[in-house]
Each structure stands twice: as C-alpha cells, then as structure tokens.
N, C-alpha and C positions, 0 to 999 in steps of 0.2 A: 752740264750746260749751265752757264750760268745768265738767267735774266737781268736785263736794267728797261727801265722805260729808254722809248726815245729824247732825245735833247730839249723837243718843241714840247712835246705831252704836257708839261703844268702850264704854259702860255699857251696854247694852242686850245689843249680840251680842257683844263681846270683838275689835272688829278696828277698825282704823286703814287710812287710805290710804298706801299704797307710798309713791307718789311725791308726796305732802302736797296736791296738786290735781291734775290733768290737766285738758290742753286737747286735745280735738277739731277737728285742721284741718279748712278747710274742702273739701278734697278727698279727705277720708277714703270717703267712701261712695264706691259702685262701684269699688272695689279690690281687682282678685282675692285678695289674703291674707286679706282679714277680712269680704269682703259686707257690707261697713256698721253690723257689728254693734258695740255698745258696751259696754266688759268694763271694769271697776273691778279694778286692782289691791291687793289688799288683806293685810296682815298680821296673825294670831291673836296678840291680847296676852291671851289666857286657856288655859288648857289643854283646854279643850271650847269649838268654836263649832260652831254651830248653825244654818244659815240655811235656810231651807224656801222652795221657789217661791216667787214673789210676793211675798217680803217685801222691804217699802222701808228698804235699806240707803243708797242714793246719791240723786243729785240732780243734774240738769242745767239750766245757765242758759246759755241762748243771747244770744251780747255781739256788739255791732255791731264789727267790724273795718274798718281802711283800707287801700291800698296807697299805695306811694309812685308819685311819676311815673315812677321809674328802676326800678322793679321787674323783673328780666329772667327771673325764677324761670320754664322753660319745660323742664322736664324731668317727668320720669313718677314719677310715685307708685309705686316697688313693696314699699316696706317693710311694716312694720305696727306692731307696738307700737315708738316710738321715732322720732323722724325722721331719725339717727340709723345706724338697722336694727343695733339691739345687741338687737334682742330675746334672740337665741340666749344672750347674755352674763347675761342678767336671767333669764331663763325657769328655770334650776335654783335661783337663791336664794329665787323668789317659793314653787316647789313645796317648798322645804324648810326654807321659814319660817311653812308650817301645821301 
C-alpha cells in the first residue's frame, strides 16, 4: 500500500508528509511492534495544527506487487517504522518537529 497525504492537508491543516510517500509492506500486519496499525508520519509547516478524530488527513492506494524467481528474503519481520529499524533514530526529530 502505498500512503500520500491528501491534496488540501498543507493548506488546510498546516502539515506535510515526513517521508514525501510511504509504502506499506506487505508483511506489515501481524507484527508484534505495530498490530497492523497505520500511522502517517507527518510535519507542522504552521505554528498551530489542529487535527480532530476522524478527519481525512491521508490516503491509501493499494498497488499490485511482483517477486522475482530468486527472491530468498526468508527472515522475520521485527522492526517497525523503517525497514531499516531506525525508528529509534527518527522517533525524536518527528516529536520535535511539531
């Protein structure tokens, strides 16, 4: 799956995405770090933002993927944001860039 904000999101609520898209593996759910939940990384370009439950900030579009024949990837999923596992690295600039 791959995320973008909505069109309005920077005029509307004052924020932009982190990472300009993300993509959703497809082995993200059922992973004890995150339970499959889906979080937008996001930046305040205003000095007040505002987001109230339920309001549509983002957008997900689900894209057909291939593998190759040689594919050998056969290991466990235990990161979470990142594949990577830089979360810890990311995790103080996202909270201190609202």
């Amino acid at each position: 799956m791959r995320l973008s904000l909505r069109s309005s999101a920077p005029k509307k609520y004052g924020v932009i995405l982190a990472n300009g898209i993300g993509i959703i593996d497809s082995d993200y759910y059922n992973n004890e770090e995150n339970e499959g939940h889906i979080m937008f990384a996001i930046i305040a370009i205003k000095d007040t933002v505002l987001l109230r439950k339920g309001e549509r900030i983002g957008q997900g579009v689900i894209e057909k993927y291939n593998l190759t024949d040689d594919d050998m990837a056969d290991g466990i999923r235990s990161g979470g944001f990142g594949s990577t596992n830089l979360a810890d690295t990311f995790a103080g600039f996202f909270e201190s860039a609202t």
